[in-house]
VOPAGU-2260 file (C-alpha; in pm, 1 decimal, decimal comma):
REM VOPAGU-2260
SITE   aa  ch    i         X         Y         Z
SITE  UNK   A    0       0,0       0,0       0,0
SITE  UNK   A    1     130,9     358,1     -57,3
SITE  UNK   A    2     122,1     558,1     279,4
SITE  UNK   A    3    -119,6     716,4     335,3
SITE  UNK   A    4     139,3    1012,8     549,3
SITE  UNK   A    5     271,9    1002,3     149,5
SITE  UNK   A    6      11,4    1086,1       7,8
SITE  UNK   A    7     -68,7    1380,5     239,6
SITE  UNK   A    8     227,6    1546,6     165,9
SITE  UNK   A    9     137,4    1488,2    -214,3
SITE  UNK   A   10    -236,7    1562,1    -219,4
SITE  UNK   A   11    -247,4    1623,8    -597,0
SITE  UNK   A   12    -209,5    1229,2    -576,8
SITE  UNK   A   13    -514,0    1160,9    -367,1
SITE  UNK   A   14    -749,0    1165,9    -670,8
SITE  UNK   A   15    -571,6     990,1    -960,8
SITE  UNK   A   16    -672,1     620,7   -1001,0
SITE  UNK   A   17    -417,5     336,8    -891,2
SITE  UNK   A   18    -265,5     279,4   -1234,1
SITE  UNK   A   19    -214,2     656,6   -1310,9
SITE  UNK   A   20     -64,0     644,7    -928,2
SITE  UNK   A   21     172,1     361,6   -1069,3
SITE  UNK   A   22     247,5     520,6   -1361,5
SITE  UNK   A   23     333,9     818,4   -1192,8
SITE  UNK   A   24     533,1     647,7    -892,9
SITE  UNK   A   25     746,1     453,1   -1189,5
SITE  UNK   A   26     883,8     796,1   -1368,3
SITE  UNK   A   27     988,3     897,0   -1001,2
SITE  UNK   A   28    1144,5     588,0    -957,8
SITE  UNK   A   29    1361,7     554,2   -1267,8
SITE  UNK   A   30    1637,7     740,1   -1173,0
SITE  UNK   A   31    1745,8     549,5    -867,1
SITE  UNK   A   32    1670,6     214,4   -1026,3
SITE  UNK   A   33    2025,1     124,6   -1102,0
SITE  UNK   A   34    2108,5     138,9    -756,4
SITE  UNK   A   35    1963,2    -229,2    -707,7
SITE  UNK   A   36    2255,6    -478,9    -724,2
SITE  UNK   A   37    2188,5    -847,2    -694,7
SITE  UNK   A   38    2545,5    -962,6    -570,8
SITE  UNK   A   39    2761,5    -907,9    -860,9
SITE  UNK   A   40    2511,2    -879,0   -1121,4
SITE  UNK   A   41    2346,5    -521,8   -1135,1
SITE  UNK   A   42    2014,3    -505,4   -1216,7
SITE  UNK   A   43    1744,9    -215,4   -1231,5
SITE  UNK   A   44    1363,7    -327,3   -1145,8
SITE  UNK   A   45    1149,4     -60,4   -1297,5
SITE  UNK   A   46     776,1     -75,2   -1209,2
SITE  UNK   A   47     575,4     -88,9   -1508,0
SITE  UNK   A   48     368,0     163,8   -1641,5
SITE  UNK   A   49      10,0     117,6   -1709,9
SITE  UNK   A   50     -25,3    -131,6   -2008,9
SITE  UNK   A   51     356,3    -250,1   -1976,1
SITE  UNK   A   52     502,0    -562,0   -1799,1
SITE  UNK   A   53     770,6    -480,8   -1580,8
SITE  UNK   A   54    1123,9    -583,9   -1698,6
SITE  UNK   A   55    1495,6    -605,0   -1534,5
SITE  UNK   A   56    1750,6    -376,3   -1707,0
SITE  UNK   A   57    2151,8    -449,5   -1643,2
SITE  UNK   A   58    2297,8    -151,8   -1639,7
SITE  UNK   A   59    2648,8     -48,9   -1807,2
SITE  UNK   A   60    2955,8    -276,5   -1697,2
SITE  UNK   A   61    3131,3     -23,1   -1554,5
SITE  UNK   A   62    2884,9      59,5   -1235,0
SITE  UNK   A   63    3016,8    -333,6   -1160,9
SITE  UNK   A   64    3243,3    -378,3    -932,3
SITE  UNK   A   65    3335,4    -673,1    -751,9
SITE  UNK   A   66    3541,0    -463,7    -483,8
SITE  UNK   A   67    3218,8    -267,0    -431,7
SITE  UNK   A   68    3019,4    -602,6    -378,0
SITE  UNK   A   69    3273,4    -752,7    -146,3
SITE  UNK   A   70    3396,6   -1016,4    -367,7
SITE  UNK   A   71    3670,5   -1115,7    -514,3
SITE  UNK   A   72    3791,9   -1178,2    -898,2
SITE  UNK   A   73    3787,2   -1548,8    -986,3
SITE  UNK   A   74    4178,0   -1702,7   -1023,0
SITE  UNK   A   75    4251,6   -1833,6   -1356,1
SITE  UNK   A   76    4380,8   -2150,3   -1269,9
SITE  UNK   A   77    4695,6   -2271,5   -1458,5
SITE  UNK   A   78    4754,6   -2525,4   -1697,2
SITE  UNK   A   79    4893,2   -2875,0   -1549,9
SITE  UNK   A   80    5194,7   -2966,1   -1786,2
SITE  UNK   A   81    5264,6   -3305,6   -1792,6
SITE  UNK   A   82    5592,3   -3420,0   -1775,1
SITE  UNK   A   83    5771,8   -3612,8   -2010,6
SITE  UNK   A   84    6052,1   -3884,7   -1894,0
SITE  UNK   A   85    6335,3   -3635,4   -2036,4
SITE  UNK   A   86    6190,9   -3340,5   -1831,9
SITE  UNK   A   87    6218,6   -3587,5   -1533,6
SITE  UNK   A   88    6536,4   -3692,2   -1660,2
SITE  UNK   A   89    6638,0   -3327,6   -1673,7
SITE  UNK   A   90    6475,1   -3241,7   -1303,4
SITE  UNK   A   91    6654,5   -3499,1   -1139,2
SITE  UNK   A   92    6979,7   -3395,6   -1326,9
SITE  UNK   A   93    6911,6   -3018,2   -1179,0
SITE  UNK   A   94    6903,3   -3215,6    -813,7
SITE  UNK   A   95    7241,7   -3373,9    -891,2
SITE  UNK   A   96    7067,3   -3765,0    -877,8
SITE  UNK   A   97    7243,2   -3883,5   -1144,4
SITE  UNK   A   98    7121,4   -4214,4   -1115,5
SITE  UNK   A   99    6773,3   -4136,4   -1131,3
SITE  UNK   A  100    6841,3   -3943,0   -1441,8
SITE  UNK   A  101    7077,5   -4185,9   -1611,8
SITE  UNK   A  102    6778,8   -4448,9   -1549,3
SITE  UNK   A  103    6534,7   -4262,1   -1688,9
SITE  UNK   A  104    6703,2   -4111,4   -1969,7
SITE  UNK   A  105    6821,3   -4494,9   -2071,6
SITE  UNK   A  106    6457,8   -4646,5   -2015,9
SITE  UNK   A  107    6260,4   -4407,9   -2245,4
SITE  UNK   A  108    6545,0   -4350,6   -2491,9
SITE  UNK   A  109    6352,0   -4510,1   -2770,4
SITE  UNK   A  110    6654,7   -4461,1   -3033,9
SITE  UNK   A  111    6681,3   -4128,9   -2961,0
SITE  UNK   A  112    7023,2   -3931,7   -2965,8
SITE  UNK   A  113    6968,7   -3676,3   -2742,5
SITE  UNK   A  114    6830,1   -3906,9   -2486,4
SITE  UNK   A  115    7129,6   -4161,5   -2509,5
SITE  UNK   A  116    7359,8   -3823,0   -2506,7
SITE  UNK   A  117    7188,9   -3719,3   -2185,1
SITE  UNK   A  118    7240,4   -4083,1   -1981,2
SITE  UNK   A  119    7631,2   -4047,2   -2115,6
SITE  UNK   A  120    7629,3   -3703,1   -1914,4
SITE  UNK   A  121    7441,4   -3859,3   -1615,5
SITE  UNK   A  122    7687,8   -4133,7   -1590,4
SITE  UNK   A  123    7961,0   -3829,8   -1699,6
SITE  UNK   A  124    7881,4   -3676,0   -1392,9
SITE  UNK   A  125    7919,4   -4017,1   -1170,2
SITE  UNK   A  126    8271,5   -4041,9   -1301,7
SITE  UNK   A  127    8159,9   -4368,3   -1496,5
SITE  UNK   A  128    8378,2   -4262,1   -1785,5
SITE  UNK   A  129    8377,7   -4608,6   -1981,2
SITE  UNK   A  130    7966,9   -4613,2   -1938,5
SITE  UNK   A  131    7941,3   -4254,2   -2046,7
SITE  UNK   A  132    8166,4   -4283,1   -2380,4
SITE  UNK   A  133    7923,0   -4604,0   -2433,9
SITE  UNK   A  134    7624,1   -4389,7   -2449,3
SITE  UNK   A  135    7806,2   -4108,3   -2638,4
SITE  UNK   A  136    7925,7   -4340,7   -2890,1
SITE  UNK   A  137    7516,8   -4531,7   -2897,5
SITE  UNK   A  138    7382,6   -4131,7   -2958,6
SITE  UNK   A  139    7638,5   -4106,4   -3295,6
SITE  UNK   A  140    7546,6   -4422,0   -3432,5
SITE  UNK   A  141    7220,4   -4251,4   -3431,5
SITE  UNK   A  142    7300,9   -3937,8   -3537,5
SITE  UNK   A  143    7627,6   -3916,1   -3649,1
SITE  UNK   A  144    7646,7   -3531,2   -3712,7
SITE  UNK   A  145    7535,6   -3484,7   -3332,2
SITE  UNK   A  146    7792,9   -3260,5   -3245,6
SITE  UNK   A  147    7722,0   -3238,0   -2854,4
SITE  UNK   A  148    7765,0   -3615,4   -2827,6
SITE  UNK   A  149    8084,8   -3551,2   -3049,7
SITE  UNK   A  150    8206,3   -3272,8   -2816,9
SITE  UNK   A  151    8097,7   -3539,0   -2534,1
SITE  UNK   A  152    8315,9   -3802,4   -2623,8
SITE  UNK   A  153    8597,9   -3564,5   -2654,4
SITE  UNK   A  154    8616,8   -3478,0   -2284,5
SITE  UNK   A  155    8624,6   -3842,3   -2198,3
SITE  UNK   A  156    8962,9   -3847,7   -2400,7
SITE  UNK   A  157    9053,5   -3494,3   -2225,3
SITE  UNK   A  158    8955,1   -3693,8   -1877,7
SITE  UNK   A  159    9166,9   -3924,0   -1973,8
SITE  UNK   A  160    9489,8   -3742,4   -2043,7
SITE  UNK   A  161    9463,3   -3817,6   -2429,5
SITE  UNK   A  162    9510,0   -3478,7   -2493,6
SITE  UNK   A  163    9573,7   -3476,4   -2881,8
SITE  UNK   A  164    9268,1   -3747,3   -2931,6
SITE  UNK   A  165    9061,6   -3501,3   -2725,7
SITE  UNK   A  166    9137,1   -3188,5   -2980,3
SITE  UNK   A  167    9069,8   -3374,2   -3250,0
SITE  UNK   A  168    8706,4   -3477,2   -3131,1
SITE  UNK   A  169    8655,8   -3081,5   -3074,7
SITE  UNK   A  170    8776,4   -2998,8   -3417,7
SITE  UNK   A  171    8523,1   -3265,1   -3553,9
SITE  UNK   A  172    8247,9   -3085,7   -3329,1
SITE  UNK   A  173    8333,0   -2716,5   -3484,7
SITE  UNK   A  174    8344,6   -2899,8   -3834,3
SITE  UNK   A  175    7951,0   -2978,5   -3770,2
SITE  UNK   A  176    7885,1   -2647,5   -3536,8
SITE  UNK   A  177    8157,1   -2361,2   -3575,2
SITE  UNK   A  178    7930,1   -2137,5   -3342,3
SITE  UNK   A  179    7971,6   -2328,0   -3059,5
SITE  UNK   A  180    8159,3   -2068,9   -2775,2
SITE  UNK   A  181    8154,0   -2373,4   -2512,3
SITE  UNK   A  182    8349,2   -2627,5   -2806,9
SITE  UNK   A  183    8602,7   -2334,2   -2882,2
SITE  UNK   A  184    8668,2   -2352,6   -2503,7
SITE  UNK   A  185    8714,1   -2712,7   -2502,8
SITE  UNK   A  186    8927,7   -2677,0   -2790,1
SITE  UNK   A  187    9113,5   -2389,9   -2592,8
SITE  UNK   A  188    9149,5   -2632,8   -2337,1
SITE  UNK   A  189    9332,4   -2899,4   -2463,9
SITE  UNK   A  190    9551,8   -2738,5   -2665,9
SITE  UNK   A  191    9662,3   -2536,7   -2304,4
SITE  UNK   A  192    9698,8   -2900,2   -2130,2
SITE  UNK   A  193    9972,9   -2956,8   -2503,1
SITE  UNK   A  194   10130,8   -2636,9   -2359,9
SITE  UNK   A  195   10033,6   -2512,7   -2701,0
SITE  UNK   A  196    9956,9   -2137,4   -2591,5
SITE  UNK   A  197    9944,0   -2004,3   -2906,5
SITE  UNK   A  198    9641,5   -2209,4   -3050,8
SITE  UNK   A  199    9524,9   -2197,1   -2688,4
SITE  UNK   A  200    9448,3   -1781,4   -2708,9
SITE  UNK   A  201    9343,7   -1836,1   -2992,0
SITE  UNK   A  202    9067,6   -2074,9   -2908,9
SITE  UNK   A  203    9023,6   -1882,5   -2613,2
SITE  UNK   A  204    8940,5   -1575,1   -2778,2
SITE  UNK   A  205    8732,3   -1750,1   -3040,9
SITE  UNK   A  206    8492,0   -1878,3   -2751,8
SITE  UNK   A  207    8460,1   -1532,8   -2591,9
SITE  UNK   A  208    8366,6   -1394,8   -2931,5
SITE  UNK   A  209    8058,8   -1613,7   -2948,9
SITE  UNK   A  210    7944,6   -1670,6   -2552,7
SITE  UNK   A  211    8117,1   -1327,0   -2368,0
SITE  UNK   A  212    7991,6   -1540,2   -2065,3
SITE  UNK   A  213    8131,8   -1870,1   -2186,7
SITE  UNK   A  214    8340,2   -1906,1   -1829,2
SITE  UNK   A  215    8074,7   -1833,8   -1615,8
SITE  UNK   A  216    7836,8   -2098,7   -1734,6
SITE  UNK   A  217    7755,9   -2323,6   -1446,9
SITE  UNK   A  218    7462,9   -2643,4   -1480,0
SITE  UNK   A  219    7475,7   -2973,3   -1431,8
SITE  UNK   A  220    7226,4   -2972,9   -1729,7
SITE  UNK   A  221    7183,8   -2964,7   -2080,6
SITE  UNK   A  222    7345,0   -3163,0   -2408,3
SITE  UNK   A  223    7718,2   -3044,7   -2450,1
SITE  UNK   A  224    7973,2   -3097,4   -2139,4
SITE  UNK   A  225    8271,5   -2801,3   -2101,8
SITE  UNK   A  226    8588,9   -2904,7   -1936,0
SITE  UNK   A  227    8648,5   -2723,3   -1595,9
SITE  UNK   A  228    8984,9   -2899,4   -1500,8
SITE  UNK   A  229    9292,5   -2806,7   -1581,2
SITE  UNK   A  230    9658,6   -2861,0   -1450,1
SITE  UNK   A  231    9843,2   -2545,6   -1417,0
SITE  UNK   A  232    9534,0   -2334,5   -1285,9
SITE  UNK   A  233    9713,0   -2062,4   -1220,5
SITE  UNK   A  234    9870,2   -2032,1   -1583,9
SITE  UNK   A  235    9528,3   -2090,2   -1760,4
SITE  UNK   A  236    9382,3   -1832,7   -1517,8
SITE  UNK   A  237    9635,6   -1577,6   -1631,2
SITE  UNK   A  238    9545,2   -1665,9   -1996,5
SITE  UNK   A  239    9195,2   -1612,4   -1890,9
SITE  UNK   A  240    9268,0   -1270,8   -1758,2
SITE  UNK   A  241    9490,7   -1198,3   -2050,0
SITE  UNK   A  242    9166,5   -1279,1   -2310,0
SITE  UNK   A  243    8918,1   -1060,2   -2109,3
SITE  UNK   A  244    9146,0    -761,0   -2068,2
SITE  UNK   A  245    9181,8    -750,2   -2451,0
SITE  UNK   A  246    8829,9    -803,5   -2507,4
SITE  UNK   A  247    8741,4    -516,4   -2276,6
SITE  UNK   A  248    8588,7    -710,2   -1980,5
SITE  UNK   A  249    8832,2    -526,6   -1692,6
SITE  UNK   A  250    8604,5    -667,6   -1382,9
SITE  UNK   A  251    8671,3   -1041,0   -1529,0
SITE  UNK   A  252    9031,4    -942,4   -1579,3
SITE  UNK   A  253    9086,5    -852,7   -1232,9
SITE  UNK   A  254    8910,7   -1168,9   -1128,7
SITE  UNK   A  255    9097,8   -1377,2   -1295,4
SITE  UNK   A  256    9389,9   -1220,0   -1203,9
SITE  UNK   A  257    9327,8   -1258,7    -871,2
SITE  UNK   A  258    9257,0   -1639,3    -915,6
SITE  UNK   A  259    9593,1   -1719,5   -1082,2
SITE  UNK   A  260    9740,2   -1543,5    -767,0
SITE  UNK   A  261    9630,1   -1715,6    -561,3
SITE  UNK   A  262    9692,6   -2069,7    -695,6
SITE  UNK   A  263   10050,3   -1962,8    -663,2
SITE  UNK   A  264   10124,2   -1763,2   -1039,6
SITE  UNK   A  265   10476,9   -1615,9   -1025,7
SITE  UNK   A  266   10513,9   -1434,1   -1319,4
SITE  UNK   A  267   10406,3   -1089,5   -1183,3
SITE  UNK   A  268   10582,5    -922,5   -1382,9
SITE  UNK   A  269   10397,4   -1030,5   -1695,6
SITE  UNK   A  270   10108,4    -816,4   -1515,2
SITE  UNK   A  271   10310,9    -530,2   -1559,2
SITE  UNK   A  272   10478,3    -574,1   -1941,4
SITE  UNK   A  273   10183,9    -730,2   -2111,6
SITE  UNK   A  274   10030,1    -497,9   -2327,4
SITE  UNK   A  275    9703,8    -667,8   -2282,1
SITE  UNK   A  276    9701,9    -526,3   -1937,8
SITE  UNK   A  277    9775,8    -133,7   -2041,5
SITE  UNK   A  278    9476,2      51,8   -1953,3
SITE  UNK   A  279    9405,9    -125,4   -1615,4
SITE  UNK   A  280    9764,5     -25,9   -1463,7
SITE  UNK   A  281    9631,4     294,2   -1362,8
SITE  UNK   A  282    9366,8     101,4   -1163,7
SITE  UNK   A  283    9349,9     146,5    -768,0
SITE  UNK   A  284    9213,2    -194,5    -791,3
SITE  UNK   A  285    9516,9    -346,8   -1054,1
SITE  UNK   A  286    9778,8    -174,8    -819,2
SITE  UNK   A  287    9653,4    -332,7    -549,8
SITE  UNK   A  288    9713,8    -716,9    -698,9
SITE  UNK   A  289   10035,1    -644,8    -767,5
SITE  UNK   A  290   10086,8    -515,9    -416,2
SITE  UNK   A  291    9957,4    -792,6    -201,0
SITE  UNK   A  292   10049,0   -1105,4     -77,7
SITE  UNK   A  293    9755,7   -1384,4    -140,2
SITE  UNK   A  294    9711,4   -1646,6      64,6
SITE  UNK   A  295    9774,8   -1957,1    -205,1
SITE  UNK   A  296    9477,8   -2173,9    -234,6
């Protein structure tokens, strides 16, 4: 019922009939009707006018606002990948369980060369050198143009002191993939452990052409293994220096400087007459290597 106290205070109103009442009570109510939300969906009731049968009207989207209606936006949820054997392979790898990985690799290799490649890292890693050139040499005879596996089988022969056999195997590598920066460092590699220090910068420098970060790589994953050891450290780590300072990388210089000191590098006074090292003499930083005493590692 409208009140009657209402209709008091409107008495123009007191002697219309109840439709024209309706009529008139829906024109007063438009205005406000979109202030009628129904939990997240807005929605504006509008009485009907005589003749008409009332309808709902959403409004715009923008008077929606699930902030305003105390809720909150639905999470999209994310797509469940499903692992394959070689991401497992690859996961366990990352956790250093090698034998996880070299089983699962092996088990779900299906002829494939990267997978056999990948078990001859796993059992790489365990120091199982005759099992890992096994699988290297199983990923060739799949693919013989491979050229991880080929770099692969050359560090067993660089593990195993066969120095000249090893730089061979990188050549062959480079032959299929001259682009390779972590190869050229292989190749640098062995030719240092031949005391050949001329092909040895020059590998060196090759390898920081194509990867600037080629010496900083560190993973226990992936398809191609880079040699790490070395036997005169402190030598290579000079030569290391010597590379970056020419190729402009001063805070990898001085790094590298400082590692040869202190695994015991005598020559200091290379530092000081190679031309290599020109513009960082001036250094506070340069001057200061030269000046101290390391403890040798």
């Amino acid at each position: 019922m409208v009140s009657s106290l209402w209709l008091r205070r409107n008495p123009r109103l007191m002697h219309i009939g109840a439709k024209q009442l309706l009529a008139s009570l829906a024109v007063r109510a438009a205005p406000f009707a979109l202030a009628v939300l129904s939990l997240g969906t807005a929605q504006a009731f509008i009485p009907a006018a005589a003749g008409q049968v009332a309808q709902s009207t959403p409004p715009p989207s923008v008077f929606v606002h699930t902030s305003d209606a105390g809720l909150t936006s639905p999470v999209a949820k994310k797509p469940v990948v499903a692992l394959t054997p070689e991401m497992r392979g690859d996961i366990f790898m990352a956790e250093k369980r090698f034998r996880e990985a070299a089983e699962m690799y092996q088990e779900n290799s299906k002829g494939s060369a990267v997978m056999l490649n990948k078990a001859g890292i796993a059992y790489h890693q365990m120091l199982q050198l005759n099992v890992a050139e096994k699988y290297y040499r199983m990923s060739l005879r799949v693919d013989p143009k491979y050229s991880e596996a080929v770099n692969n089988l050359g560090t067993i022969y660089y593990a195993k002191k066969s120095y000249r056999r090893a730089i061979n195997q990188y050549k062959k590598a480079l032959r299929i993939n001259p682009e390779s920066g972590s190869i050229w460092s292989n190749l640098a590699m062995g030719y240092f452990s031949r005391n050949d220090e001329v092909h040895a910068q020059e590998a060196l420098q090759m390898a920081l052409k194509l990867d600037p970060e080629v010496f900083e790589h560190r993973s226990t994953q992936g398809v191609l293994l880079q040699e790490r050891s070395v036997g005169e450290r402190s030598k290579f780590h000079y030569y290391l220096a010597h590379t970056y300072a020419k190729a402009g990388r001063i805070d990898l210089a001085l790094q590298y400087i400082r590692k040869a000191l202190e695994e015991g590098f005598k020559e200091r006074k290379k530092l000081q007459e190679d031309p290599a090292f020109a513009e960082m003499r001036e250094l506070p930083e340069f001057k200061e290597l030269l000046a101290s005493e390391p403890r040798v590692l």
